[in-house]
MOPAC internal coordinates of N, CA, C and O (Angstrom, degrees):
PM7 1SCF
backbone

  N    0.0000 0     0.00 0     0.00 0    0    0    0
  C    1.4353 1     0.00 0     0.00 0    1    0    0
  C    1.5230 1   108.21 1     0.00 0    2    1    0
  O    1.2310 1   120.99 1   -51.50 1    3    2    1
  N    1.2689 1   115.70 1   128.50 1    3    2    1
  C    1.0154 1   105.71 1   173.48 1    5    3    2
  C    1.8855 1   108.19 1  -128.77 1    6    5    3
  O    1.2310 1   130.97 1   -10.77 1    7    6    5
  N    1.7283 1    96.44 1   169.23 1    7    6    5
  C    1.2950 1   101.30 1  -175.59 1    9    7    6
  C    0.8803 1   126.40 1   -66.61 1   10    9    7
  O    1.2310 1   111.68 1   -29.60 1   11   10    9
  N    1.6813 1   133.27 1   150.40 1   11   10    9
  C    1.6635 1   130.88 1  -171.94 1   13   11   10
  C    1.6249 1    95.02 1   -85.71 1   14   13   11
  O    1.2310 1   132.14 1   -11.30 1   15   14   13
  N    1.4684 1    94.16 1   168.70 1   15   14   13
  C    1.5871 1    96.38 1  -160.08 1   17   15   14
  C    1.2894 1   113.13 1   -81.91 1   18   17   15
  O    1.2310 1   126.55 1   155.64 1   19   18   17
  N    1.3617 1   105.01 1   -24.36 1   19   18   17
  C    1.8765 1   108.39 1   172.58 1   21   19   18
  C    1.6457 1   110.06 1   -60.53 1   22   21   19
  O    1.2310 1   121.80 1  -176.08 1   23   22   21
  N    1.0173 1   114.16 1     3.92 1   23   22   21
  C    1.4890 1   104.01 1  -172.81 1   25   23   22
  C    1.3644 1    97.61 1  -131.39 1   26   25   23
  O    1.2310 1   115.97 1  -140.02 1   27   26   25
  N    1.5141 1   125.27 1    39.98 1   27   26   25
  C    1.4046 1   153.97 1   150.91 1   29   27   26
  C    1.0552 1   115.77 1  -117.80 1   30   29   27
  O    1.2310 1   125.51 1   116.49 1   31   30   29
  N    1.3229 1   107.02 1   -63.51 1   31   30   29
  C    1.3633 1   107.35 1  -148.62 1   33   31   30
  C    1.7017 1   109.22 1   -73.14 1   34   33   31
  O    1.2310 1   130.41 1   -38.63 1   35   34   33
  N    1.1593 1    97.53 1   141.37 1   35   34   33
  C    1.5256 1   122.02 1  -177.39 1   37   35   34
  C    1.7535 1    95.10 1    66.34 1   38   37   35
  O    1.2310 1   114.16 1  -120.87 1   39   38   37
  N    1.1667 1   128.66 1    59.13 1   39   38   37
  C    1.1617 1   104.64 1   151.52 1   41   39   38
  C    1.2196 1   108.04 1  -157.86 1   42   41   39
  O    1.2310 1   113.98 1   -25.81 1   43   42   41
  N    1.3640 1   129.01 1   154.19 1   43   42   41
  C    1.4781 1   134.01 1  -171.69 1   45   43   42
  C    1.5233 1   123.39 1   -53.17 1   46   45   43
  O    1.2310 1   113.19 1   -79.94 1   47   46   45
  N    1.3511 1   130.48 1   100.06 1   47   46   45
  C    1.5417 1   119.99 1  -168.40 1   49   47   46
  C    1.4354 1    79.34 1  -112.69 1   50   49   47
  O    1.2310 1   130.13 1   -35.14 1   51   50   49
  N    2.2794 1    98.08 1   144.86 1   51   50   49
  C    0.9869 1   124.38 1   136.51 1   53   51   50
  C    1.6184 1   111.40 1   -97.09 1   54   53   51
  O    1.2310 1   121.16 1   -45.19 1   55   54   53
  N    1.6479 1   115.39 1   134.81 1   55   54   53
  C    1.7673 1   125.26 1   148.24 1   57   55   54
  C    1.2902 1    93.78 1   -76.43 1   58   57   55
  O    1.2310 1   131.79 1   -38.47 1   59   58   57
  N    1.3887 1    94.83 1   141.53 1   59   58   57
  C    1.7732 1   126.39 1   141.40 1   61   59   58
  C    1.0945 1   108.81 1  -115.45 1   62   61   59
  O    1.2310 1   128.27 1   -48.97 1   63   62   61
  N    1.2220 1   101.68 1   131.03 1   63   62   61
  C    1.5501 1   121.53 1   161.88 1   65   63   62
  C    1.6787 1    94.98 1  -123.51 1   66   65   63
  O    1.2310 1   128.99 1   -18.22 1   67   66   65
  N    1.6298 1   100.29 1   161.78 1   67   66   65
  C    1.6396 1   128.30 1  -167.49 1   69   67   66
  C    2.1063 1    86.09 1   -95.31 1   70   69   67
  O    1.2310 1   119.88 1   102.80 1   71   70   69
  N    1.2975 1   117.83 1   -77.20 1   71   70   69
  C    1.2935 1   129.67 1   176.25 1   73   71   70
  C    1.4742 1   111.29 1  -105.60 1   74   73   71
  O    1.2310 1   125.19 1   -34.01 1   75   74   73
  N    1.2748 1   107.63 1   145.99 1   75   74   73
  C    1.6116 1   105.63 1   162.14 1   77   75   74
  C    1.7312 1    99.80 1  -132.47 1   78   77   75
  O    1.2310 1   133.26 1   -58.01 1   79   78   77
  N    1.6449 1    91.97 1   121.99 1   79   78   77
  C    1.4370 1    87.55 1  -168.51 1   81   79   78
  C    1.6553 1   111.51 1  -119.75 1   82   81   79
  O    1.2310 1   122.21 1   109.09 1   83   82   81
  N    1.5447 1   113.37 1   -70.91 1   83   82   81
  C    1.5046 1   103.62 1   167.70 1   85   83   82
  C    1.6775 1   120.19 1   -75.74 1   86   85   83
  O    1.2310 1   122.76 1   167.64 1   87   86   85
  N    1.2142 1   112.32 1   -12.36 1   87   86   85
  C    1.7878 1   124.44 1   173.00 1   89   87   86
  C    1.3693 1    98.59 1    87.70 1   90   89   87
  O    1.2310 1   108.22 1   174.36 1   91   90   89
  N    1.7067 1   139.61 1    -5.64 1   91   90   89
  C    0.7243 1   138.51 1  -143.28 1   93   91   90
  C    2.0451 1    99.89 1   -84.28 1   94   93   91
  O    1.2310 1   120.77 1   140.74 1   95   94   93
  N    1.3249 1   116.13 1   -39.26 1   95   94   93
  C    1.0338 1   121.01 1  -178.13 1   97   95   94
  C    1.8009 1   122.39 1  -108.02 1   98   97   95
  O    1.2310 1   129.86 1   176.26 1   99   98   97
  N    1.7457 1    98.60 1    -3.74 1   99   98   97
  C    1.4457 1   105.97 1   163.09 1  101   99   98
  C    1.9422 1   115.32 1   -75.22 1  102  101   99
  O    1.2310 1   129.89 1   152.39 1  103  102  101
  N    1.8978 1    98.54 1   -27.61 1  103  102  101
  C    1.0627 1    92.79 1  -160.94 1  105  103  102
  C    1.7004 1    96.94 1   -87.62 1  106  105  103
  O    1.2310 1   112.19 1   146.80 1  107  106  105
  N    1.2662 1   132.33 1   -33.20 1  107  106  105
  C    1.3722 1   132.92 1   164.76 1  109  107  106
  C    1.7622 1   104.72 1   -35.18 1  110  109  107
  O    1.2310 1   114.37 1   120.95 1  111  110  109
  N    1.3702 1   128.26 1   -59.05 1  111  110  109
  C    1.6171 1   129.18 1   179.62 1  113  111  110
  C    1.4383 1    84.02 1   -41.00 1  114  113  111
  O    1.2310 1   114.81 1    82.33 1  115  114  113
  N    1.1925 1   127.45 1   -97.67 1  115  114  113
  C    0.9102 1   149.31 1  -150.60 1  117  115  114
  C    1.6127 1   111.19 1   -25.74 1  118  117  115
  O    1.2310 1   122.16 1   112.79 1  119  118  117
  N    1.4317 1   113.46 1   -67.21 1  119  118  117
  C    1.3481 1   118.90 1   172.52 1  121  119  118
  C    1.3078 1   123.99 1   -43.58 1  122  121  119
  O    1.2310 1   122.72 1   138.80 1  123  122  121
  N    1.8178 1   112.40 1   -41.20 1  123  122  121
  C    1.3894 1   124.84 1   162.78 1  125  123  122
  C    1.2410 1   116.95 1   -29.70 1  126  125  123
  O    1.2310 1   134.40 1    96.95 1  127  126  125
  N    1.8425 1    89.75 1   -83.05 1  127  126  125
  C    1.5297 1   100.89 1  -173.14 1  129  127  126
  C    1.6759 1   121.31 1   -46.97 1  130  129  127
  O    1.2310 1   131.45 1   143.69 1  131  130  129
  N    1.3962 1    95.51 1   -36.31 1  131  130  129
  C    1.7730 1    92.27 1   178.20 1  133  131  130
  C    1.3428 1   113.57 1   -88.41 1  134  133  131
  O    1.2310 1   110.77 1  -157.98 1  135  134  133
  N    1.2979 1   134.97 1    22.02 1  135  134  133
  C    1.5508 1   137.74 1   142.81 1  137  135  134
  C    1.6074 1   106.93 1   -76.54 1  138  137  135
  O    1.2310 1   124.13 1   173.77 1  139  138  137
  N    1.4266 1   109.68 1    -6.23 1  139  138  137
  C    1.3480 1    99.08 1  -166.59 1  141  139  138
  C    1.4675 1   106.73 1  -109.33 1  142  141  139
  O    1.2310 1   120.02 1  -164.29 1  143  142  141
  N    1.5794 1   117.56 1    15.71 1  143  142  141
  C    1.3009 1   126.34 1   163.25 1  145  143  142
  C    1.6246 1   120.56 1    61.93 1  146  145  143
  O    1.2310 1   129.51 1  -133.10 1  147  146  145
  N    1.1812 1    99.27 1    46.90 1  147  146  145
  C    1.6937 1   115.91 1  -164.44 1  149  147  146
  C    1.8056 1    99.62 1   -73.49 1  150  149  147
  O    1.2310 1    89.83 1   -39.89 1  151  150  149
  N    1.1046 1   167.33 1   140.11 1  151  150  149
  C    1.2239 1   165.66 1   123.60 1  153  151  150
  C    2.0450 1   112.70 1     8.88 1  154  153  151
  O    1.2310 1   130.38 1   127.10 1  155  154  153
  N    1.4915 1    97.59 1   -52.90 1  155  154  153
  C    1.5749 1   119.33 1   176.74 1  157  155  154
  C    1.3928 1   107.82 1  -148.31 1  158  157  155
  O    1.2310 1   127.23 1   -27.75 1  159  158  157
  N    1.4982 1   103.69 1   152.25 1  159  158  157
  C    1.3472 1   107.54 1  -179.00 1  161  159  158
  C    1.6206 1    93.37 1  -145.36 1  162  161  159
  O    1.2310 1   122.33 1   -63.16 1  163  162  161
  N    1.3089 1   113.14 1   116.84 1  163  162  161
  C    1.5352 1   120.76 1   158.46 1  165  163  162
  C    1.3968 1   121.62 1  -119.91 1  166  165  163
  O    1.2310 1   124.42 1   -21.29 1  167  166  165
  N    1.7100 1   109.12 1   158.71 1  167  166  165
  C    0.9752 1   121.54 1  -150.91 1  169  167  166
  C    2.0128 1    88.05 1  -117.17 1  170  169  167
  O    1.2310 1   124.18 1   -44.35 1  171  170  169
  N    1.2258 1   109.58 1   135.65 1  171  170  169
  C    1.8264 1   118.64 1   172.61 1  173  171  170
  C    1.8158 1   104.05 1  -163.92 1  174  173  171
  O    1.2310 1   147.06 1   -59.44 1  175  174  173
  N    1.3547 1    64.96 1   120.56 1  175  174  173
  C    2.2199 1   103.13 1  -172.26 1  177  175  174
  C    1.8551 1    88.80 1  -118.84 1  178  177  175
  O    1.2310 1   127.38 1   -53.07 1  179  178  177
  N    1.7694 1   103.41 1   126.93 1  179  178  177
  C    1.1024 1   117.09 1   153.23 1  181  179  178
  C    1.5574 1   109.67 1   -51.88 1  182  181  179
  O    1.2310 1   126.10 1   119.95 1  183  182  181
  N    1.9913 1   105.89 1   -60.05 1  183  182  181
  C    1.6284 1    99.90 1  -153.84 1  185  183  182
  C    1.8227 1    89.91 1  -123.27 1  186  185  183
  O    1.2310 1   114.90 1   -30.68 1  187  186  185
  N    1.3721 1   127.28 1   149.32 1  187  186  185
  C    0.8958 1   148.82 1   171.63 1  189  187  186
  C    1.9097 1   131.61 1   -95.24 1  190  189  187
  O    1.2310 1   123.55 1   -99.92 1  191  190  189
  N    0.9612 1   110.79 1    80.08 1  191  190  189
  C    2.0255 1    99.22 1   169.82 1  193  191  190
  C    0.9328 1    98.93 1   -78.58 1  194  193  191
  O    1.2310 1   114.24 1   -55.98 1  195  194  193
  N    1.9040 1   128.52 1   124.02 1  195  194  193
  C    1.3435 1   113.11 1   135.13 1  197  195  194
  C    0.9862 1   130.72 1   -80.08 1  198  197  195
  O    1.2310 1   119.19 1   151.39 1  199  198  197
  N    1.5524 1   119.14 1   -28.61 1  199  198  197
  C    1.3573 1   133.83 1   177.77 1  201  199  198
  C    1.6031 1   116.30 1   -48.86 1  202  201  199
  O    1.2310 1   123.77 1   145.83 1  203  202  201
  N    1.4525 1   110.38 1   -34.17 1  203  202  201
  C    1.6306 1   102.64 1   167.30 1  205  203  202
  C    1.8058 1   120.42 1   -84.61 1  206  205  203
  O    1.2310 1   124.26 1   178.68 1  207  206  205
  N    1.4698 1   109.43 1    -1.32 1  207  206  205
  C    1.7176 1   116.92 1  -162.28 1  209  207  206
  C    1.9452 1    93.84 1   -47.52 1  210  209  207
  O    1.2310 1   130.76 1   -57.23 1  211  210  209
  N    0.9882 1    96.84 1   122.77 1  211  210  209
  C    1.9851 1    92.59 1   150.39 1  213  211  210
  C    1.4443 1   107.14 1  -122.49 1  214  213  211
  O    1.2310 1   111.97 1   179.91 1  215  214  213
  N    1.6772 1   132.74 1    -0.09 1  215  214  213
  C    1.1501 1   100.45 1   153.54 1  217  215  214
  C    1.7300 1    94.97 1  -149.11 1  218  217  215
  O    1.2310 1   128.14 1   -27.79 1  219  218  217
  N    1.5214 1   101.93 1   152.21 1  219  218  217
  C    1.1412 1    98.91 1  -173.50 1  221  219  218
  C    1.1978 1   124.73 1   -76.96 1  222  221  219
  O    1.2310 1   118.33 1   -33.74 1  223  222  221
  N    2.0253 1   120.78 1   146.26 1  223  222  221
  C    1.3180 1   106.03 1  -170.49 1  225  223  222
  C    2.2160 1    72.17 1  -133.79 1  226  225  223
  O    1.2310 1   131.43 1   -21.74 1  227  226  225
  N    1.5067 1    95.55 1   158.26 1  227  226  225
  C    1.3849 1   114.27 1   166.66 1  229  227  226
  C    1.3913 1   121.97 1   -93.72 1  230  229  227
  O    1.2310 1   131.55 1   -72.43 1  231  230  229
  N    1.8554 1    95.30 1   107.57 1  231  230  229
  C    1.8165 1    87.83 1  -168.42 1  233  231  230
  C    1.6400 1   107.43 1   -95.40 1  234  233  231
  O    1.2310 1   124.12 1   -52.42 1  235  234  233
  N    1.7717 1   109.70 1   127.58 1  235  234  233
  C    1.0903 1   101.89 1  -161.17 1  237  235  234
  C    1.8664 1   110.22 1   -86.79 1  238  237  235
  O    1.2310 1   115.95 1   163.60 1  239  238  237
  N    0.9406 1   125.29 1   -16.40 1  239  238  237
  C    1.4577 1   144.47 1   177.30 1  241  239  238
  C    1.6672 1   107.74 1  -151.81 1  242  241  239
  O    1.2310 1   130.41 1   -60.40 1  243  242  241
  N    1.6919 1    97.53 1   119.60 1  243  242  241
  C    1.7749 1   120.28 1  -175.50 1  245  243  242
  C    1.4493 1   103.39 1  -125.84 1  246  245  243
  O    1.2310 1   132.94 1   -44.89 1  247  246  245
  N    1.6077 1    92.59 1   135.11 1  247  246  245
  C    1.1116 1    93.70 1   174.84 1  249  247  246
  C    1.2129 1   117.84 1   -89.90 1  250  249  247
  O    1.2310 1   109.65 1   128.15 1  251  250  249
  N    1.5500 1   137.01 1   -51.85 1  251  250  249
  C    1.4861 1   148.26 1  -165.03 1  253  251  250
  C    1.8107 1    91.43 1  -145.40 1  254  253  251
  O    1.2310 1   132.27 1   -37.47 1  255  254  253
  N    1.3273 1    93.90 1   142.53 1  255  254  253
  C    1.5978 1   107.95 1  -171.29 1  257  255  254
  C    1.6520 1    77.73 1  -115.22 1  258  257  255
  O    1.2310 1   122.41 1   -40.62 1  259  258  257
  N    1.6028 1   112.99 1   139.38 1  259  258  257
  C    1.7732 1   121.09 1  -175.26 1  261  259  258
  C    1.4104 1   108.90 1  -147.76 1  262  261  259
  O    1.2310 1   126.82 1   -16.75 1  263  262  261
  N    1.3910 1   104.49 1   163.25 1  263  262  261
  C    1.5132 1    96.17 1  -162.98 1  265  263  262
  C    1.7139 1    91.54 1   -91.94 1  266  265  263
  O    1.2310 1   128.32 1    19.66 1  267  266  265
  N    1.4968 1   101.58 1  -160.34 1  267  266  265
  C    1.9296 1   112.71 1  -174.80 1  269  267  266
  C    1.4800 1    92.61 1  -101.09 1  270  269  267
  O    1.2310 1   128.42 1   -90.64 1  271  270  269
  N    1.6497 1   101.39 1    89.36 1  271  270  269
  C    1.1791 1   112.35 1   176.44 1  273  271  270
  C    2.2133 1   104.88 1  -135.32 1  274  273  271
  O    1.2310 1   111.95 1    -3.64 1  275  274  273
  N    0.8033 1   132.79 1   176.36 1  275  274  273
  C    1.3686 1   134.17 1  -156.24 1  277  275  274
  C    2.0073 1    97.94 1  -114.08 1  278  277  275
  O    1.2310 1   137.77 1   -97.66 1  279  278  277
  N    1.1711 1    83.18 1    82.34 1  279  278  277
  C    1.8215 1    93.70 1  -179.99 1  281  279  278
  C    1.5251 1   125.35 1   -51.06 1  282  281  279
  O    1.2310 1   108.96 1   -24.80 1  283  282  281
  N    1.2570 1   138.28 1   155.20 1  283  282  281
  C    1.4557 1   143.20 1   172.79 1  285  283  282
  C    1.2061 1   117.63 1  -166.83 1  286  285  283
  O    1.2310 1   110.69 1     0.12 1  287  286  285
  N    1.0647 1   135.12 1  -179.88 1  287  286  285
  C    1.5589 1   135.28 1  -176.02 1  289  287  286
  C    1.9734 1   117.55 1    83.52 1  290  289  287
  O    1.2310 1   113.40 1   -29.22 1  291  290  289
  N    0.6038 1   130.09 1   150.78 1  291  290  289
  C    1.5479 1   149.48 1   129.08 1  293  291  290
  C    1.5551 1    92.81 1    92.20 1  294  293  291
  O    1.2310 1   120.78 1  -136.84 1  295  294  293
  N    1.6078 1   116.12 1    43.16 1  295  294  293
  C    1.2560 1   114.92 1   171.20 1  297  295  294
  C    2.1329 1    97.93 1   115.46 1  298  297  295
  O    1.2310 1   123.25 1   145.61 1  299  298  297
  N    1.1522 1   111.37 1   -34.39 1  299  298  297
  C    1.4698 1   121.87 1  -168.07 1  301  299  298
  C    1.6731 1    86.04 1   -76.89 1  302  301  299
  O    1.2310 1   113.01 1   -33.66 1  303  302  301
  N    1.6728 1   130.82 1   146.34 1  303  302  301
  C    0.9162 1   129.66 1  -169.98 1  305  303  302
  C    2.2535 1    98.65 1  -138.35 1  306  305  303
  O    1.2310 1   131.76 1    -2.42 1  307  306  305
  N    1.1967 1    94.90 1   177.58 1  307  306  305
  C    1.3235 1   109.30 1   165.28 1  309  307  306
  C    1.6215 1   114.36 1  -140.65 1  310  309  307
  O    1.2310 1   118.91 1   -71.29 1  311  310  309
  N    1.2137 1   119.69 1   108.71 1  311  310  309
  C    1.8385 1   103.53 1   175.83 1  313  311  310
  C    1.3118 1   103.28 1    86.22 1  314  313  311
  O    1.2310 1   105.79 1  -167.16 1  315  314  313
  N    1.4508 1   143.96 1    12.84 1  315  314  313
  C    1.2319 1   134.48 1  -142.94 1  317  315  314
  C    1.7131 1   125.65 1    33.85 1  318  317  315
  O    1.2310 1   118.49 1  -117.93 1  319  318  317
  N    1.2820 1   120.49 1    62.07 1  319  318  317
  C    1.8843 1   140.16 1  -137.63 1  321  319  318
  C    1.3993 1    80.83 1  -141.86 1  322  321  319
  O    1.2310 1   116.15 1     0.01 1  323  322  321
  N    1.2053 1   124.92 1  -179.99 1  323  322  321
  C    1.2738 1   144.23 1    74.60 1  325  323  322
  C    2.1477 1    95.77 1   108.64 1  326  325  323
  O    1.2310 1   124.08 1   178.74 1  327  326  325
  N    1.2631 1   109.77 1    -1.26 1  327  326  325
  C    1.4103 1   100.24 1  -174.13 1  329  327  326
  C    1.4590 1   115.71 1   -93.68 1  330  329  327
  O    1.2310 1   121.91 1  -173.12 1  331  330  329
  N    1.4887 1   113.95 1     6.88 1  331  330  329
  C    1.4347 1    98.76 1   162.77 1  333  331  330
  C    1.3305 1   112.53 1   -93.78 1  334  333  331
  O    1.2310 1   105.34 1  -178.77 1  335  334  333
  N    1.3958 1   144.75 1     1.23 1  335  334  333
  C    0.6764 1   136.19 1  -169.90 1  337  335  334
  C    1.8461 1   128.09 1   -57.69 1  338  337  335
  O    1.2310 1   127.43 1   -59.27 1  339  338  337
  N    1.0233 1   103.31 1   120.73 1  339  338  337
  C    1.9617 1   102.83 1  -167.00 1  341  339  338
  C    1.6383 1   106.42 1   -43.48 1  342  341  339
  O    1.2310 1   108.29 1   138.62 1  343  342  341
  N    1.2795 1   139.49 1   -41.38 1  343  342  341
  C    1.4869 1   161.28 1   151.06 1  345  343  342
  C    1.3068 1   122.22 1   -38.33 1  346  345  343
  O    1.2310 1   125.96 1   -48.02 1  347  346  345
  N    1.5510 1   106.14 1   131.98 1  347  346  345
  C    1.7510 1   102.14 1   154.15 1  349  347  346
  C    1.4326 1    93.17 1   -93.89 1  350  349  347
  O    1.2310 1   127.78 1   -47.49 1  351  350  349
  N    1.8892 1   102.63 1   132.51 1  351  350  349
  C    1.3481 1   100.71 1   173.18 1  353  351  350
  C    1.6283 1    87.60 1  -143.12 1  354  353  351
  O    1.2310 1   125.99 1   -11.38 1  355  354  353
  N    1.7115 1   106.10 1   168.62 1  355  354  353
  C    1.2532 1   123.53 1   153.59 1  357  355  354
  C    1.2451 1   135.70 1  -120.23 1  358  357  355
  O    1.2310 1   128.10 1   -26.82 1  359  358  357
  N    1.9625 1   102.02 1   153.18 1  359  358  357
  C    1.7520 1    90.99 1  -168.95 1  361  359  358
  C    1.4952 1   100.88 1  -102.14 1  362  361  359
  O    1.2310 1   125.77 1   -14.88 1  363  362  361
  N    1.8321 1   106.52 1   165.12 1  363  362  361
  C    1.0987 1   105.79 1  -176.37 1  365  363  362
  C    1.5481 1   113.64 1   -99.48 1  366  365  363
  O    1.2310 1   121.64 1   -38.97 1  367  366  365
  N    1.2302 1   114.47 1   141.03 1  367  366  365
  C    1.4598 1   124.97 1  -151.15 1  369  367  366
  C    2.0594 1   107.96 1   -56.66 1  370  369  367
  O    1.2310 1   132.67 1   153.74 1  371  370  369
  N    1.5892 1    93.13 1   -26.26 1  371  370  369
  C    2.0390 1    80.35 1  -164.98 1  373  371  370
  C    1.4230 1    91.93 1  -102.57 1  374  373  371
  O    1.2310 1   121.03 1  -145.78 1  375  374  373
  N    1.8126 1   115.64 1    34.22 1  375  374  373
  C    1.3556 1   110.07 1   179.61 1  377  375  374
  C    1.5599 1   117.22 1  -132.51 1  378  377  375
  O    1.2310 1   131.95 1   173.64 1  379  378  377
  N    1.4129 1    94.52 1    -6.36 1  379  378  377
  C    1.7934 1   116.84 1  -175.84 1  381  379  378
  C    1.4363 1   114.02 1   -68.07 1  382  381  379
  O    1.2310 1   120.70 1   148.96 1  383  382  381
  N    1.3407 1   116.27 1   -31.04 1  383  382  381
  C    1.4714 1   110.97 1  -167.37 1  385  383  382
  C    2.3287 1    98.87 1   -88.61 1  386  385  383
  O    1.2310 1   125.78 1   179.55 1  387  386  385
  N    1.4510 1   106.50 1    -0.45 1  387  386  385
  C    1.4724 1   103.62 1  -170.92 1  389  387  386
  C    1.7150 1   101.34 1  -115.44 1  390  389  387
  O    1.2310 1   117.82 1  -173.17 1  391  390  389
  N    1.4131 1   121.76 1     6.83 1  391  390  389
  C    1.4806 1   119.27 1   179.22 1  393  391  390
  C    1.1137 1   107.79 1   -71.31 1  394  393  391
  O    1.2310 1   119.93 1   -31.23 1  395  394  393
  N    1.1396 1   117.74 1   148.77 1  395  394  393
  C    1.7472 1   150.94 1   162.58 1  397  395  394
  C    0.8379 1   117.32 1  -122.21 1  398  397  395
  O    1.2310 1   118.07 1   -23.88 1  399  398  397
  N    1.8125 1   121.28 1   156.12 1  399  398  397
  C    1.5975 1   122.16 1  -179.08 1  401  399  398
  C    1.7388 1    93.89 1   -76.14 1  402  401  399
  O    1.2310 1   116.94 1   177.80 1  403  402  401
  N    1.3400 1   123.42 1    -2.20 1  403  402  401
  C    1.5284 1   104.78 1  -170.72 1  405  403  402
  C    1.7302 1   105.46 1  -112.25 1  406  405  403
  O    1.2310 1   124.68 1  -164.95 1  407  406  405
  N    1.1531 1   108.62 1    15.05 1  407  406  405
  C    1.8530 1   110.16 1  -172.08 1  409  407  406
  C    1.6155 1    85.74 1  -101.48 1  410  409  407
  O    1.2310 1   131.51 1   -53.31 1  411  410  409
  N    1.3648 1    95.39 1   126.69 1  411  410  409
  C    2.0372 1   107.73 1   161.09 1  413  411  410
  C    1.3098 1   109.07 1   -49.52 1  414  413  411
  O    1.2310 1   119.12 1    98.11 1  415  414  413
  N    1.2660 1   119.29 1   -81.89 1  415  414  413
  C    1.4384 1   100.25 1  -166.02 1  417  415  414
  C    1.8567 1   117.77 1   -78.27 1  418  417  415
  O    1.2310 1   132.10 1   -88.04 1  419  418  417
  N    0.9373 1    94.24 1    91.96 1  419  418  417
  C    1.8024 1   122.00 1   168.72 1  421  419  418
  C    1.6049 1   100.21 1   -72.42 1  422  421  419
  O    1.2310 1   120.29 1   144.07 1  423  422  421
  N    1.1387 1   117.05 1   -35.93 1  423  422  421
  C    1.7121 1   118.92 1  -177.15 1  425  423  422
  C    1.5238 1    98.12 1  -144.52 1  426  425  423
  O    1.2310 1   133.15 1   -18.26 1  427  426  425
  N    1.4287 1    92.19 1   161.74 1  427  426  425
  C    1.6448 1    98.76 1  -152.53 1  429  427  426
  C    1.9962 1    81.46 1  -115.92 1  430  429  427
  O    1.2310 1   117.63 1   149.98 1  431  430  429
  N    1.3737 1   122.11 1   -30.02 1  431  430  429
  C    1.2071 1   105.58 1   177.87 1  433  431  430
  C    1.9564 1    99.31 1  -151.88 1  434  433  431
  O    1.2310 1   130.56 1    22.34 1  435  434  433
  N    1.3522 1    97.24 1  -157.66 1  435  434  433
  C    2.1289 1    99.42 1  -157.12 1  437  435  434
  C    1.6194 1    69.15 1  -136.14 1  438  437  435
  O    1.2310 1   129.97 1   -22.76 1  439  438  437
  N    1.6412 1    98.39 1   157.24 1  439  438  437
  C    1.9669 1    96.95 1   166.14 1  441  439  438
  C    1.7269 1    68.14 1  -109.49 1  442  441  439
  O    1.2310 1   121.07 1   114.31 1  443  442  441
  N    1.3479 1   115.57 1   -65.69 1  443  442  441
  C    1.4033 1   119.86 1  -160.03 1  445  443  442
  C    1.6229 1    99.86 1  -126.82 1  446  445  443
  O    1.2310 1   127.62 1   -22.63 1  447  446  445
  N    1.6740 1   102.95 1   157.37 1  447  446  445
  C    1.8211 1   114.02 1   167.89 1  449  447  446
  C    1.6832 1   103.54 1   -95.75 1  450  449  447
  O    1.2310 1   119.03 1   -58.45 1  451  450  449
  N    1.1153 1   119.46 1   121.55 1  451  450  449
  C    1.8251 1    88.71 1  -171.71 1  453  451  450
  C    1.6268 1    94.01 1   -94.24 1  454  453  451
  O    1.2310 1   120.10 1   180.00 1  455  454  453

């Protein structure tokens, strides 16, 4: 569903995005919304890949710039897993398919505690 255009147009939109990783589907929003003739349109990503970008999008407010690693925690999930976690953390790849809510290391490291 998307929004009708009077409730764009001419007026200041911020996007959120959780990750912006290949840009491929931040930059599609984006184009949308700005067919829809908004006044401003900004762009604000908690977590950042550049290393995966294939097309460029302009992030106007970042929270944490991260490497191409497999995100979870603080609402970000894996498998439907892992999103309450208080942490942005990542899992390690030859260990993802054996997690449980009852194995300690669920994350192998913290970027930040927010």
């Amino acid at each position: 569903m998307s929004p009708p255009p009077q409730a764009i147009a001419g007026k200041h939109i911020l996007l959120l995005e959780d990750v912006v990783d290949t840009g491929i589907t931040t930059d599609t929003a984006l184009r949308y919304l700005q067919n829809l003739q908004p006044a401003s349109l900004r762009l604000c990503t908690l977590l950042d890949k550049p290393a995966r970008r294939q097309i460029a999008v302009k992030i106007d407010y970042l929270g944490l710039e991260v490497e191409d690693l497999f995100i979870v925690g603080y609402g970000i999930d894996f498998d439907q897993k892992y999103r309450q976690l208080p942490d942005i953390c990542y899992l390690e790849e030859e260990n993802e398919s054996e997690i449980s809510e009852s194995s300690h290391p669920i994350y192998q490291g913290i970027f930040v505690n927010l």
